[in-house]
C-alpha positions as CSV (number, residue, x, y, z in Angstrom):
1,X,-173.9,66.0,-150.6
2,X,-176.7,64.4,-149.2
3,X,-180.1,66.1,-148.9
4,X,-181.1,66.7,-144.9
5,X,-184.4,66.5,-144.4
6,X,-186.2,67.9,-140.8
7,X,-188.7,65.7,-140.3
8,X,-191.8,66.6,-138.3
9,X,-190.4,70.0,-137.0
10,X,-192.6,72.7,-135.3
11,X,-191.2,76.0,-137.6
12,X,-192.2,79.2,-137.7
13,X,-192.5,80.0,-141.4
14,X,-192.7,83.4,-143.2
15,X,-196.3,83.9,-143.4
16,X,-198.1,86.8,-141.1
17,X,-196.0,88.2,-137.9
18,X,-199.0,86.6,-135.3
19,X,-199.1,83.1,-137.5
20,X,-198.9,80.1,-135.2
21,X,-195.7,78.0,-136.1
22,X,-197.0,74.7,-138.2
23,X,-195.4,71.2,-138.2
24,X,-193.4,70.5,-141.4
25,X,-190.6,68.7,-143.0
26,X,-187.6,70.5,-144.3
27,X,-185.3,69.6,-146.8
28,X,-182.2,71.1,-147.3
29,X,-179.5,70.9,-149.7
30,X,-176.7,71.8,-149.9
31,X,-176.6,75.8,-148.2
32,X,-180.4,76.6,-148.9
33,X,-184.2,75.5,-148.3
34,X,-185.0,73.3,-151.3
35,X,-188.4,72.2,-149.5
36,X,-190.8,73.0,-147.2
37,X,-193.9,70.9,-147.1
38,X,-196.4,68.8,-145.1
39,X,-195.2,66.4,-142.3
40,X,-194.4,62.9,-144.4
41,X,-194.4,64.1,-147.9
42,X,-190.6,65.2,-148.6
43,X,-188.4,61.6,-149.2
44,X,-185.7,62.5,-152.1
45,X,-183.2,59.6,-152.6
46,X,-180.5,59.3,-150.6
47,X,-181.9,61.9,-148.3
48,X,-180.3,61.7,-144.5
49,X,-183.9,62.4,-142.0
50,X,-183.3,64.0,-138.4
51,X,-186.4,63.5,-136.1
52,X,-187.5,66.6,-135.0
53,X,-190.3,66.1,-133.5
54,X,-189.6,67.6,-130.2
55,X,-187.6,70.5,-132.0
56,X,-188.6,74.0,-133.1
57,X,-187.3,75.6,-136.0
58,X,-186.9,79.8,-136.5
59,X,-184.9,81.4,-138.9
60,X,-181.4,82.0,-137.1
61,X,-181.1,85.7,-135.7
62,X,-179.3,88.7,-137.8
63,X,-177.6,90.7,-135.1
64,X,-177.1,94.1,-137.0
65,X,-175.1,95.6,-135.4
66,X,-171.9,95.1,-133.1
67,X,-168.8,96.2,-132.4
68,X,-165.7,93.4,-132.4
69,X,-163.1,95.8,-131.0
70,X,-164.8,95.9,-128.0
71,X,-164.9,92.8,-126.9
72,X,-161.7,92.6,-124.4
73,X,-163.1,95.4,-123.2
74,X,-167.0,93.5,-121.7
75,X,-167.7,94.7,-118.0
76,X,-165.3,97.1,-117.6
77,X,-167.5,100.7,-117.8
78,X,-170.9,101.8,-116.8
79,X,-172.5,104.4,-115.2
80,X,-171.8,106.5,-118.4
81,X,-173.4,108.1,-121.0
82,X,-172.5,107.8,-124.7
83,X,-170.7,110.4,-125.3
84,X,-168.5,110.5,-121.9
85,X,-168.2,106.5,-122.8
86,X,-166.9,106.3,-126.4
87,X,-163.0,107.9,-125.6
88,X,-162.9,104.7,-123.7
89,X,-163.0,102.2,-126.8
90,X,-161.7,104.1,-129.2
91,X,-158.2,105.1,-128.3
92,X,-155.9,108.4,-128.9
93,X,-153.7,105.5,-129.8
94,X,-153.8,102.2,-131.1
95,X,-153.6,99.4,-128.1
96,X,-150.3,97.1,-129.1
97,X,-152.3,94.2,-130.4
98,X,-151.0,90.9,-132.3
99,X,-153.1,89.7,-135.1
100,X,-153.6,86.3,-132.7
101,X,-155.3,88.4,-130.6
102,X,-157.6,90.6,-132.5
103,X,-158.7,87.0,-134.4
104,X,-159.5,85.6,-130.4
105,X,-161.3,89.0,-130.2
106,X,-163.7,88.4,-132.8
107,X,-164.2,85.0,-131.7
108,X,-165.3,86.5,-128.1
109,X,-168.4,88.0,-129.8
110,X,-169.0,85.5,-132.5
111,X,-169.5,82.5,-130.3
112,X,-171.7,83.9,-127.6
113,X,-173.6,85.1,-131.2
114,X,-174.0,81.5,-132.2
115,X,-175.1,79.9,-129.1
116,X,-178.1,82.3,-128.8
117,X,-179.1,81.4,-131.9
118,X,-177.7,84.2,-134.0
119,X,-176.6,83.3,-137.7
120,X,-175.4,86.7,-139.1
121,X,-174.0,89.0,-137.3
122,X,-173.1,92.9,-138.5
123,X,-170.0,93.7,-136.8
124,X,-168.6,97.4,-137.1
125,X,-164.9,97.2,-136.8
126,X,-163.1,100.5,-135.5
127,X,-159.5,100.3,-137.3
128,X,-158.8,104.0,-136.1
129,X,-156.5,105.8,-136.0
130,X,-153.9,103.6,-137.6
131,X,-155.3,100.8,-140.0
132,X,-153.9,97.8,-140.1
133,X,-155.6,95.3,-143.0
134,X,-153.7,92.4,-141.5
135,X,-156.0,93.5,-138.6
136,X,-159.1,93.3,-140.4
137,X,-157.7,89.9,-142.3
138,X,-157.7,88.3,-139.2
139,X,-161.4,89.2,-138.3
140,X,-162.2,87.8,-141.4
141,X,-160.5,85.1,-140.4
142,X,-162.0,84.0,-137.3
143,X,-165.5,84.9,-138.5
144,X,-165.1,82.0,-142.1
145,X,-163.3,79.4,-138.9
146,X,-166.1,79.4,-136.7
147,X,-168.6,79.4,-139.5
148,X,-171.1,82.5,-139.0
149,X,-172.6,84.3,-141.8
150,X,-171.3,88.2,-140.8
151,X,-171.3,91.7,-142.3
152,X,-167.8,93.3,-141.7
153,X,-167.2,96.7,-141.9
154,X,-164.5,99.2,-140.9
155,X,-165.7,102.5,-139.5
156,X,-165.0,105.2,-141.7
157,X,-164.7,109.0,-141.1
158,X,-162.9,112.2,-142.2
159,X,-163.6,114.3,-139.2
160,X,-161.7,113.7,-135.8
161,X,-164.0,112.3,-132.9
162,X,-163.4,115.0,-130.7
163,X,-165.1,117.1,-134.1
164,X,-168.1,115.4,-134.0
165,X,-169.5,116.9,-130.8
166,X,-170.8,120.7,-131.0
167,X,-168.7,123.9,-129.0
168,X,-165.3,122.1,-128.7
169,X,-163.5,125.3,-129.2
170,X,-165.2,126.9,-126.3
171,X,-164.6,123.8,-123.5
172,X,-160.7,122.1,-124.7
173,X,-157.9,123.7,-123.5
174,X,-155.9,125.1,-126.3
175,X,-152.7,122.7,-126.0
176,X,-155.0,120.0,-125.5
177,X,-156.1,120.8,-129.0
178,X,-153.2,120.9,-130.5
179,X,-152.3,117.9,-128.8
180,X,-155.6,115.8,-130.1
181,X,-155.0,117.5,-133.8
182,X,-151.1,116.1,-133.9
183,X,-152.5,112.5,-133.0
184,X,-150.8,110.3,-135.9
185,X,-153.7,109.0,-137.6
186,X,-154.3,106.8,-141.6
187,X,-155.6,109.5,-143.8
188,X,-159.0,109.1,-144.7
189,X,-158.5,108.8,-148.2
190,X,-156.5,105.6,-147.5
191,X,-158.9,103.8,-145.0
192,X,-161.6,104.5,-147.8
193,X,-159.8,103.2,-150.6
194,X,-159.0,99.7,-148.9
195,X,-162.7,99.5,-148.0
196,X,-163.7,99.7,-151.7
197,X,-161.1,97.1,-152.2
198,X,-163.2,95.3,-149.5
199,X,-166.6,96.4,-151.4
200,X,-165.1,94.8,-154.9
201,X,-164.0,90.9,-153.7
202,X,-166.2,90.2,-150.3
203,X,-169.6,90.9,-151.8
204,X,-172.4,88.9,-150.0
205,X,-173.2,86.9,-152.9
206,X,-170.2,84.7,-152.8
207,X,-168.6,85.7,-149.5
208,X,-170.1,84.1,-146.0
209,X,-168.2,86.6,-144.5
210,X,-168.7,89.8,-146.4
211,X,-168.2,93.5,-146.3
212,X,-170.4,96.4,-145.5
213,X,-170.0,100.3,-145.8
214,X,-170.2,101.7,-141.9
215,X,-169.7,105.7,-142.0
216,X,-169.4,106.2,-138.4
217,X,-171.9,109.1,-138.2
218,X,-172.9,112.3,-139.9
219,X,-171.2,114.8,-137.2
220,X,-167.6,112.8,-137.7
221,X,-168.0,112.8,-141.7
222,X,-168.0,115.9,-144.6
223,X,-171.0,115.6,-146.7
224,X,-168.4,115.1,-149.6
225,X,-167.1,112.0,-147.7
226,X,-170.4,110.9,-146.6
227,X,-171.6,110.8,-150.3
228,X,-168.0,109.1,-151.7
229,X,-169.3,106.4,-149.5
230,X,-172.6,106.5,-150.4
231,X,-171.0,106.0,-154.4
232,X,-168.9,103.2,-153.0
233,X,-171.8,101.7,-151.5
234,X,-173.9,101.9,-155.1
235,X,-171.5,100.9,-157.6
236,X,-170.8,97.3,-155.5
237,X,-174.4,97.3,-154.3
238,X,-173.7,96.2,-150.4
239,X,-175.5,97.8,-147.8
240,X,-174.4,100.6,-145.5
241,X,-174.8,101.1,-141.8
242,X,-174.5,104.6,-139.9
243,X,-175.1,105.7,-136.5
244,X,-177.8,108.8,-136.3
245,X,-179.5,110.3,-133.1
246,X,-179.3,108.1,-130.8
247,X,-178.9,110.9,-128.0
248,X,-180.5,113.9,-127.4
249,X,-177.1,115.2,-127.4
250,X,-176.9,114.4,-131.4
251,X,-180.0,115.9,-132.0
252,X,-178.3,119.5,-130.7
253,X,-175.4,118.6,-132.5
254,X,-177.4,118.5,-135.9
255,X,-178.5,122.1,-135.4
256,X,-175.3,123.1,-134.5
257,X,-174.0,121.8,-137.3
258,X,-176.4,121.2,-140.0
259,X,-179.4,123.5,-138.8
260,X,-181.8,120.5,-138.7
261,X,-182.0,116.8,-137.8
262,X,-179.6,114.7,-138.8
263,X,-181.9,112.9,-140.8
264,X,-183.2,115.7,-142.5
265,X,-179.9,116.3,-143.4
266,X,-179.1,112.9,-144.9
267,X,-182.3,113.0,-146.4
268,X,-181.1,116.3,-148.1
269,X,-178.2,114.8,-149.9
270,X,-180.1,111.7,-151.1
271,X,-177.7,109.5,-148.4
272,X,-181.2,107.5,-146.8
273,X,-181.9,104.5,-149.0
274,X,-183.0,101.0,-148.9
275,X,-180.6,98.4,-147.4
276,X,-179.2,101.3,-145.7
277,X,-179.6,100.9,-141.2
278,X,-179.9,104.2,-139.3
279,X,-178.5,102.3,-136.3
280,X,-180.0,103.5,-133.2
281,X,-182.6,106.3,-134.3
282,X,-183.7,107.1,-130.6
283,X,-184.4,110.8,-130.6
284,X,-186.7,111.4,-133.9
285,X,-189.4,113.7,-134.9
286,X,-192.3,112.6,-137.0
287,X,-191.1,114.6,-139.7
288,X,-187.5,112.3,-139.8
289,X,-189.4,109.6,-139.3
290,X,-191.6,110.4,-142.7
291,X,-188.4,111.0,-144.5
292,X,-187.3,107.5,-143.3
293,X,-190.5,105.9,-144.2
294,X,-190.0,107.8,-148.2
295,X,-186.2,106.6,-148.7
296,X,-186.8,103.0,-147.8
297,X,-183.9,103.0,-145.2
298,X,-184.5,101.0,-142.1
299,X,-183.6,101.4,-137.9
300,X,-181.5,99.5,-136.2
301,X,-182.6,99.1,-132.4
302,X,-180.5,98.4,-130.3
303,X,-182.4,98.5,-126.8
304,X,-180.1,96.9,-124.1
305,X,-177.2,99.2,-125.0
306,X,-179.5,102.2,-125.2
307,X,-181.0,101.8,-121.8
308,X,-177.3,101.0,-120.3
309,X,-175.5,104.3,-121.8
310,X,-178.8,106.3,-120.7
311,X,-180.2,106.9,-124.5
312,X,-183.7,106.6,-124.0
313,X,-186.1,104.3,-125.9
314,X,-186.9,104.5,-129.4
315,X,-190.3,104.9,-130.6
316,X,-190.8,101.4,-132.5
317,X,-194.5,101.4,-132.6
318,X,-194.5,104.9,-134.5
319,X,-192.1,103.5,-136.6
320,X,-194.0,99.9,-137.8
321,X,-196.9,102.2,-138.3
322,X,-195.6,104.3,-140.9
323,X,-194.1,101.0,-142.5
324,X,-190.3,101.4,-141.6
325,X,-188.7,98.7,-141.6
326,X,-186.9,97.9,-137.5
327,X,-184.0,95.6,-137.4
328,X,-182.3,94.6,-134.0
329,X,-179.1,94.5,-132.8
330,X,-176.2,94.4,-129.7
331,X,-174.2,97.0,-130.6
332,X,-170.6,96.1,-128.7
333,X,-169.6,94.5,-125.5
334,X,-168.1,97.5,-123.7
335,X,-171.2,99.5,-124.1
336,X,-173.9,96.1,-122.8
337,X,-171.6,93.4,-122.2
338,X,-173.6,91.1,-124.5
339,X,-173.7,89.6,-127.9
340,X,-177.2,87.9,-126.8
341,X,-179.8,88.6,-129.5
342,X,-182.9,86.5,-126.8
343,X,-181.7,89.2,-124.4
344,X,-182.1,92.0,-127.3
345,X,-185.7,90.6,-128.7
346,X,-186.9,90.2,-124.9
347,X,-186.3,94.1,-124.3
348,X,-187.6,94.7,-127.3
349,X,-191.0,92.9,-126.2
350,X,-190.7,94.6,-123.0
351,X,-189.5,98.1,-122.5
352,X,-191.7,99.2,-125.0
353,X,-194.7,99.1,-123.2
354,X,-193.5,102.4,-121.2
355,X,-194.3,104.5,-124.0
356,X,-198.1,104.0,-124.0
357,X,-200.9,103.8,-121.8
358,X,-202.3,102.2,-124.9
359,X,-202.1,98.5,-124.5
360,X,-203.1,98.1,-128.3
361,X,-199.9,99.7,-129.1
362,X,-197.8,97.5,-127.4
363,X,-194.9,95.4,-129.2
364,X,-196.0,91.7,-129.0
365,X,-193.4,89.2,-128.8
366,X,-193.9,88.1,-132.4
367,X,-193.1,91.7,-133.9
368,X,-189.6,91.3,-131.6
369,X,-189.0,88.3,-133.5
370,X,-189.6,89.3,-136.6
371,X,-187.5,93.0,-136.5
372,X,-184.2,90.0,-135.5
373,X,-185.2,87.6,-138.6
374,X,-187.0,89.0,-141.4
375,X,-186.6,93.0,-140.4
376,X,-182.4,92.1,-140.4
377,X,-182.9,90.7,-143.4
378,X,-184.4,93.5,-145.1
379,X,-182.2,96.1,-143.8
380,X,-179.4,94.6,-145.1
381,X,-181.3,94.2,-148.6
382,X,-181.1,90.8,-148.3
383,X,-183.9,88.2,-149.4
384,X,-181.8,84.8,-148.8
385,X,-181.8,85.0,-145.1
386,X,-184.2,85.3,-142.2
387,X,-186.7,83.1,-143.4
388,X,-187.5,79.3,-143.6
389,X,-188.7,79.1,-147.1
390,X,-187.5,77.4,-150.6
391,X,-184.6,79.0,-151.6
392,X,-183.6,80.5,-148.4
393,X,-180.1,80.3,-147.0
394,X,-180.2,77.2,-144.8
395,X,-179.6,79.0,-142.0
396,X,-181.5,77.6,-139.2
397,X,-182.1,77.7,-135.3
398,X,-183.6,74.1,-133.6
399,X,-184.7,74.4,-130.2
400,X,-185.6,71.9,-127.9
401,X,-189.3,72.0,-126.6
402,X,-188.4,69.7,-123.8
403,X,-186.2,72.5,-122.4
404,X,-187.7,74.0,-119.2
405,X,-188.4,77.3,-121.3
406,X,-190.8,75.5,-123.5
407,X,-192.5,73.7,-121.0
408,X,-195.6,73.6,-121.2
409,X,-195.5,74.6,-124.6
410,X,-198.3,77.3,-125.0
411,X,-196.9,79.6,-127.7
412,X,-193.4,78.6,-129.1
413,X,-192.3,82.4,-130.5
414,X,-193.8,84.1,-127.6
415,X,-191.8,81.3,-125.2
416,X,-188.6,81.8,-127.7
417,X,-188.8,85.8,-126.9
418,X,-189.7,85.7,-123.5
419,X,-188.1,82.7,-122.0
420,X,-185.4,81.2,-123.8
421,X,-181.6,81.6,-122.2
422,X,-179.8,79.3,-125.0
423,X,-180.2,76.4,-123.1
424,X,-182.4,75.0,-125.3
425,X,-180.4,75.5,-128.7
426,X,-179.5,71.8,-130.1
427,X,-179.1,72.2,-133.3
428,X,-177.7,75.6,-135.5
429,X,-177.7,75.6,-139.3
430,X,-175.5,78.0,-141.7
431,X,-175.7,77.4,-145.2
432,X,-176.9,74.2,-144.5
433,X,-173.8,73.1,-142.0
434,X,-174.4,72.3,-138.7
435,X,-172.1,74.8,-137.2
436,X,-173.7,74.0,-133.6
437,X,-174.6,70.3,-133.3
438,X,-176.1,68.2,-129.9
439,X,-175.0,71.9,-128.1
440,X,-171.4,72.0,-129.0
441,X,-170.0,73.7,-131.7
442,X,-168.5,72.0,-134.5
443,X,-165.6,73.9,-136.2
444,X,-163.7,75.5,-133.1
445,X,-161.8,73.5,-129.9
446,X,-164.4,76.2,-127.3
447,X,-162.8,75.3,-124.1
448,X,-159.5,75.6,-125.9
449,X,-160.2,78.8,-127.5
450,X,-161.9,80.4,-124.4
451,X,-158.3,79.6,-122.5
452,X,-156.1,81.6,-125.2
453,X,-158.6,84.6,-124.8
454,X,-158.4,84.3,-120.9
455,X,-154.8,84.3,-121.7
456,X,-154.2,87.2,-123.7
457,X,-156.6,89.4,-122.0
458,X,-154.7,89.2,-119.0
459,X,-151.7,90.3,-121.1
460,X,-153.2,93.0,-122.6
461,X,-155.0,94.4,-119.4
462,X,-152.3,96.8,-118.8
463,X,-152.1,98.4,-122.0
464,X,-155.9,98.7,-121.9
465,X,-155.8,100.4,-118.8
466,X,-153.2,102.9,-119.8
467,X,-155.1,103.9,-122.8
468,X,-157.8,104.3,-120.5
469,X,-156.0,106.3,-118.3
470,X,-154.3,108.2,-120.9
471,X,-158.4,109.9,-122.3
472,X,-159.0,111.2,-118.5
473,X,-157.4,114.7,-120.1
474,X,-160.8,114.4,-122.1
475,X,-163.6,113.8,-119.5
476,X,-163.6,117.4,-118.6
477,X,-164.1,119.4,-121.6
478,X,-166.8,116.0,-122.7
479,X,-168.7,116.7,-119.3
480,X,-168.8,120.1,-120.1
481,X,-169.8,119.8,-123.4
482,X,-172.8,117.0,-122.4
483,X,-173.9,119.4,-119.6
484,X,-174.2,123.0,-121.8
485,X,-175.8,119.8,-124.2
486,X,-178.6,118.7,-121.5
487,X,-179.1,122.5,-121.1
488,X,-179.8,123.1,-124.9
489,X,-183.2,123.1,-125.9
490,X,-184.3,120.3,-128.5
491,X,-187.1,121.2,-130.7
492,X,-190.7,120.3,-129.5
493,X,-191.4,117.8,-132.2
494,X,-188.8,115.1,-130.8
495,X,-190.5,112.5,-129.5
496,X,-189.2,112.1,-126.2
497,X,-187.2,109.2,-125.5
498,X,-187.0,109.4,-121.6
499,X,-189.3,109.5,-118.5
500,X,-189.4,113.1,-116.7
501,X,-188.0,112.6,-113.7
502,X,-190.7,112.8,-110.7
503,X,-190.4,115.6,-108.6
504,X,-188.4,115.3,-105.3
């Protein structure tokens, strides 16, 4: 294969965060950076040049965190708070689905991922309560068709859902627990054994589409299944993903449980380590966030989704100064409706600046950037993506600067933050393939593929809405539950995540 060389393109390399981007050529061969250099100065035989003089070149985006199952399921809640939302995508029993449609499912999410740019995307696959690999095959499948670099785990936990919230004894109904407790379910021990058959043959090295350990959260796993994963994780050496305090509600939930954080509690059985995401971290105290900063393990923010469910905001700036690494992510489209990562690093720019009256403390639109190229990079323990540098994974974003977003063209990363829709994408790069070329996308029919989904959503509505229907017997005992939660006092230390309310 010929080498592709990117002549004259504006890039933002990986030199400091607030580093202007510099003009350069790229070469690429085969799926990585071979060169970066000077405008004029990289001509290997046989090389095949693309003007890109009116282009701008970033890293493509690492979206770390998602959830595929979800996706049929865009714009059908709000108004809800985590923990009186989550019933709704996760069923008491599995939706009838065909393997055709869970592989149109994952396609929903991974090609609104590529046209804003993103290149990897970390999707956390529920396969509860009855797993089905030819499921999770077919996920696979659609990610390696369309092209896109992605981390694919299956959610993993030992304790029921309904267990992982604090006084459930005191608000369910008897008969309702025994109900929940006879749901027919794969047994743990199963679901864990055909992810470590995942962990052994789709290792990132020589898998675009790859696997990834996801514990769903402390509260739904034992600490002896919690650390069986944390083994698994080891031995193969893939990352691991788990979803900690992102509600005040959690953070009573860890002293119910655990007597402490549930970060301190992590951090007591050694589970916090590098290339390991604490997705969400909203709620933290200083201490938890020292104990982060020690292990090497990184957060996940997720804003948009946060501020939709009613989470609060993440202290980021308290974070980057202790030298935690922050990654970014979606999370799933029935929480935000989104797979956008410019609408994720534009929050991220931006809804920050409510916690401080100190404007020096501020996130700048180049430390956005950076938590969705490099920062996803590192979370995932990864040094061959995010980054335009030799050696690199030719994975690669070109935006027009002749789009209306760029124009005039002040400050390219500040503009790519703040402005950009995706109208501007031309050109997007995955190990070195133009899976995006001249706007349209190379390796799927779109219009063809957009029409089956329209399709089959409209045949599965019903079933979606009688699962829905079929968890009301739950939003009771949950409200009650969140309530006596709201009324629990949190310890003084948690940095608060929300604005009081202002007096009537």
């Amino acid at each position: 294969m010929a080498d592709l060389i990117l002549r004259n393109v504006l890039a933002k390399l990986p030199d400091d965060v607030a580093e202007a981007p510099k003009r350069v050529d790229i070469t690429v061969r085969g799926n990585v950076i071979a060169d970066v250099a000077p405008p004029g100065e990289s001509a290997p035989a046989g090389g095949v040049a693309l003007d890109c003089t009116t282009l701008f070149a970033v890293p493509g985006f690492i979206n770390g965190h998602h959830h595929s199952h979800e996706n049929f399921q865009k714009g059908r809640y709000s108004g809800l708070p985590l923990e009186l939302w989550m019933n709704l995508v996760r069923p008491l029993k599995p939706i009838p689905m065909t393997t055709e449609q869970v592989y149109l499912r994952t396609l929903i999410g991974a090609i609104e991922a590529l046209r804003s740019g993103t290149t990897t995307i970390v999707d956390d696959m529920n396969v509860s309560p009855i797993l089905r690999p030819n499921h999770v095959e077919a996920a696979i499948r659609a990610y390696e068709d369309i092209g896109i670099r992605a981390h694919l785990g299956i959610t993993l936990f030992d304790r029921p859902f309904y267990r992982g919230v604090p006084f459930v004894d005191a608000h369910f109904p008897p008969e309702l627990l025994e109900a929940l407790s006879a749901t027919e379910a794969t047994p743990a021990e199963e679901v864990l054994d055909f992810a470590d058959g995942l962990a052994r043959t789709r290792h990132h090295t020589d898998n675009r589409v790859a696997y990834i350990a996801a514990p769903s959260a402390p509260q739904r796993c034992s600490d002896d299944f919690l650390m069986r994963v944390r083994d698994m994780a080891d031995r193969h050496g893939i990352p691991v993903i788990i979803h900690v305090q992102e509600t005040r509600m959690q953070v009573v939930t860890g002293y119910e449980f655990y007597g402490a954080t549930m970060i301190a509690h992590l951090s007591e059985l050694g589970f916090l380590k590098p290339a390991t995401s604490i997705i969400h971290g909203v709620w933290v105290s200083p201490t938890d966030l020292n104990l982060i900063a020690a292990s090497g393990a990184s957060i996940q923010h997720n804003p948009n989704s946060n501020l939709k469910l009613g989470s609060g905001l993440m202290p980021m700036r308290e974070m980057l100064d202790r030298g935690i690494n922050v990654s970014l992510g979606t999370d799933g489209c029935g929480s935000i409706e989104s797979v956008d990562m410019l609408r994720v690093m534009a929050s991220t720019a931006l809804v920050q600046t409510l916690h401080d009256q100190d404007h020096n403390d501020w996130i700048r639109p180049a430390e956005a950037f950076h938590a969705a190229t490099a920062g996803g990079a590192k979370a995932l323990g990864r040094e061959d993506i995010g980054r335009l540098s030799p050696g690199a994974r030719a994975d690669i974003a070109l935006y027009d600067t002749r789009s209306i977003a760029f124009t005039p063209l002040n400050n390219a990363v500040q503009q790519l933050t703040l402005a950009e829709t995706g109208r501007a994408l031309r050109h997007l790069l995955i190990d070195g393939e133009f899976v995006i070329r001249d706007g349209a996308l190379t390796r799927i029919d779109e219009a063809a593929i957009l029409e089956r989904i329209h399709e089959e959503a409209a045949i599965l509505e019903p079933e979606i809405a009688a699962s829905e229907a079929e968890v009301t017997a739950l939003r009771a005992p949950y409200e009650a539950i969140y309530r006596q939660c709201c009324e629990t006092p949190i310890p003084a230390d948690i940095l608060p995540a929300k604005l009081p309310r202002p007096p009537p």
